[in-house]
C-alpha positions in Angstrom: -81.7 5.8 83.4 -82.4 4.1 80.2 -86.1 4.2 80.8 -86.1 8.0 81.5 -83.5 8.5 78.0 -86.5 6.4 76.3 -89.2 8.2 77.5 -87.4 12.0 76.9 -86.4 10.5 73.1 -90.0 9.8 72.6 -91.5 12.6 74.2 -89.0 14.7 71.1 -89.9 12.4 68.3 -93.5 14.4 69.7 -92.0 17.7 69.2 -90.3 17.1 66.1 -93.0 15.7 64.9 -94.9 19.1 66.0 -92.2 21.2 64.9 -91.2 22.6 67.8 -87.6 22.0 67.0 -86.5 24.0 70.2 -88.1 22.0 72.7 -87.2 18.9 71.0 -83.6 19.4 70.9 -83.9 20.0 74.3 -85.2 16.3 75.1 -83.3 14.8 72.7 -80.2 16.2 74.2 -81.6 15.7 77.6 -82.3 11.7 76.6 -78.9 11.1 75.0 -77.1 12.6 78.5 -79.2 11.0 80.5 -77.2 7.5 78.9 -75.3 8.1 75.9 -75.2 4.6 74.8 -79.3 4.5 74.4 -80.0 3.7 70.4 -83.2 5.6 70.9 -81.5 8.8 72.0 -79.6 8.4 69.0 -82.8 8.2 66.6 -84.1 11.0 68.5 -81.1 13.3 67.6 -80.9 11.6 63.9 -84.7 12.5 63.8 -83.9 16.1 64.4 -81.2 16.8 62.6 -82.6 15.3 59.4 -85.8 17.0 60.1 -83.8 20.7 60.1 -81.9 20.0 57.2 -78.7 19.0 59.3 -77.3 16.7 56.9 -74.1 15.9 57.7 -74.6 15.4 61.7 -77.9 13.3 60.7 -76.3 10.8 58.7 -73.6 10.2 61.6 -76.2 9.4 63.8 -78.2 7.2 61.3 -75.6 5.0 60.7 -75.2 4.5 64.7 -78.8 3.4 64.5 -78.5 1.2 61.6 -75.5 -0.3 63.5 -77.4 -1.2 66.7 -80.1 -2.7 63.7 -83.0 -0.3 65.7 -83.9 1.7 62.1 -88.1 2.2 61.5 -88.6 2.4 58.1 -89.6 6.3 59.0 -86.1 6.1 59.9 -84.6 4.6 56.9 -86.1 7.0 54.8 -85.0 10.3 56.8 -81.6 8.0 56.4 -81.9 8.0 52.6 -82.6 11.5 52.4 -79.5 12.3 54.1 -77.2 10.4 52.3 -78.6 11.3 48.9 -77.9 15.0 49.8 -74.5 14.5 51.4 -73.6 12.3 48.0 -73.4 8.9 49.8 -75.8 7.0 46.9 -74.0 3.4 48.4 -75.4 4.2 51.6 -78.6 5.3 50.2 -79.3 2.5 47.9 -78.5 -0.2 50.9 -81.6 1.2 52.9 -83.2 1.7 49.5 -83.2 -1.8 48.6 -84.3 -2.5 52.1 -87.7 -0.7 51.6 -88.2 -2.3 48.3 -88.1 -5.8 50.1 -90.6 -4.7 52.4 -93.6 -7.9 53.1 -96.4 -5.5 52.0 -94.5 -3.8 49.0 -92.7 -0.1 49.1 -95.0 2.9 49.5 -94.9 5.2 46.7 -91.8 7.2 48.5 -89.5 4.4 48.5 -90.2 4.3 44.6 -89.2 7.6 44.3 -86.2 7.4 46.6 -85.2 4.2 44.5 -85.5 6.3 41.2 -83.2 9.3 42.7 -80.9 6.7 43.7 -81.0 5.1 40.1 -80.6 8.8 38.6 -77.7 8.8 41.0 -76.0 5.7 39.9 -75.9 7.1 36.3 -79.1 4.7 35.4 -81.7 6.8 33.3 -83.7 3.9 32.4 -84.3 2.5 35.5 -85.0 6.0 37.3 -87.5 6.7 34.7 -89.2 3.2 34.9 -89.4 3.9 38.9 -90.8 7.2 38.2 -93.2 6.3 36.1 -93.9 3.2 38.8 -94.5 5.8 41.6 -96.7 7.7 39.1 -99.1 5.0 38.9 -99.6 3.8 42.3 -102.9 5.2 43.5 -101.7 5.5 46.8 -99.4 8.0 45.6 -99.7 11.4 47.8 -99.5 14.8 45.9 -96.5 15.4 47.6 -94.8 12.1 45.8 -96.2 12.5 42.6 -94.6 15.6 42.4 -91.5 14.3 43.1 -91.6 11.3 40.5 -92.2 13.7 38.5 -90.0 15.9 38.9 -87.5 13.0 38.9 -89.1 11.9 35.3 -88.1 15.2 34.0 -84.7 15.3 35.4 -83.8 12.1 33.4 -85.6 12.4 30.2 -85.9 14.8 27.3 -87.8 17.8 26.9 -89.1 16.8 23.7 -89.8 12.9 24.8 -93.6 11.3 26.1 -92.6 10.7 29.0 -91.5 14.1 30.3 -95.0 15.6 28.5 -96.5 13.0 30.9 -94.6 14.0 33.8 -95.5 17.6 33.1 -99.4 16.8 32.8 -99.1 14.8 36.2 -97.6 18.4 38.0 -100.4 20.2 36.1 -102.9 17.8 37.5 -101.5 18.1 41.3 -101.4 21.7 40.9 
């Protein structure tokens, strides 16, 4: 049974990834009946519900998976989104701080993510200096640069360098 709720929880991370939420619920229900105590049935359904904007239900079922320690770091970022939308900036910054420590260095999203949390937490300073961080990695994706910049705005003044920069970087993307 656990082999069979494995292979039907990777056979959704497939769909969700395809976005053929349907048929993945379907499999990620299917994998997490088949043995309810599987962690990757659990990921599957996190996966999902993160992936359709189910906020609430995704970050009960990330924090299973962080509890049985089986989080990707795909995971921990679908887990920070969900906590930084549901308000949970403790939880967030935990599995932000986690990325940061990575071997090989963060990607340019857990920069980003680390800024929104630093916005979050009231810290200006350091959500613009992460920002601007993000900004300047060139393996930034457009995707990311427009949200460090648009992070960059939210935290500094119209009328300051920073936020002209900011706006020259969505100019640029766009």
């Amino acid at each position: 049974k656990g082999w069979q709720s494995r292979r039907l929880a990777r056979e959704a991370f497939a769909l969700v990834d395809q976005k053929k939420w349907r048929e993945a619920n379907a499999k990620a229900r299917d994998a997490y009946l088949l043995r309810p105590t599987e962690p990757e049935s659990w990921r599957a359904i996190a996966r999902l519900a993160s992936r359709t904007s189910q906020w609430t239900p995704a970050l009960e079922w990330w924090k299973k998976v962080n509890e049985a320690q089986r989080l990707t770091v795909e995971d921990r970022r679908d887990f920070i989104g969900a906590a930084l939308v549901i308000g949970e900036i403790p939880l967030a910054d935990k599995q932000v701080q986690t990325l940061l420590a990575q071997p090989r260095g963060p990607a340019p999203i857990d920069i980003v993510f680390a800024g929104q949390v630093a916005g979050r937490q009231s810290n200006p300073v350091l959500a613009l200096d992460y920002g601007e961080r993000a900004l300047a990695d060139k393996r930034a994706k457009p995707s990311e640069i427009m949200a460090a910049a648009t992070l960059i705005l939210s935290v500094t003044s119209p009328y300051s360098q920073p936020y002209a920069r900011a706006w020259k970087q969505i100019e640029g993307v766009a």
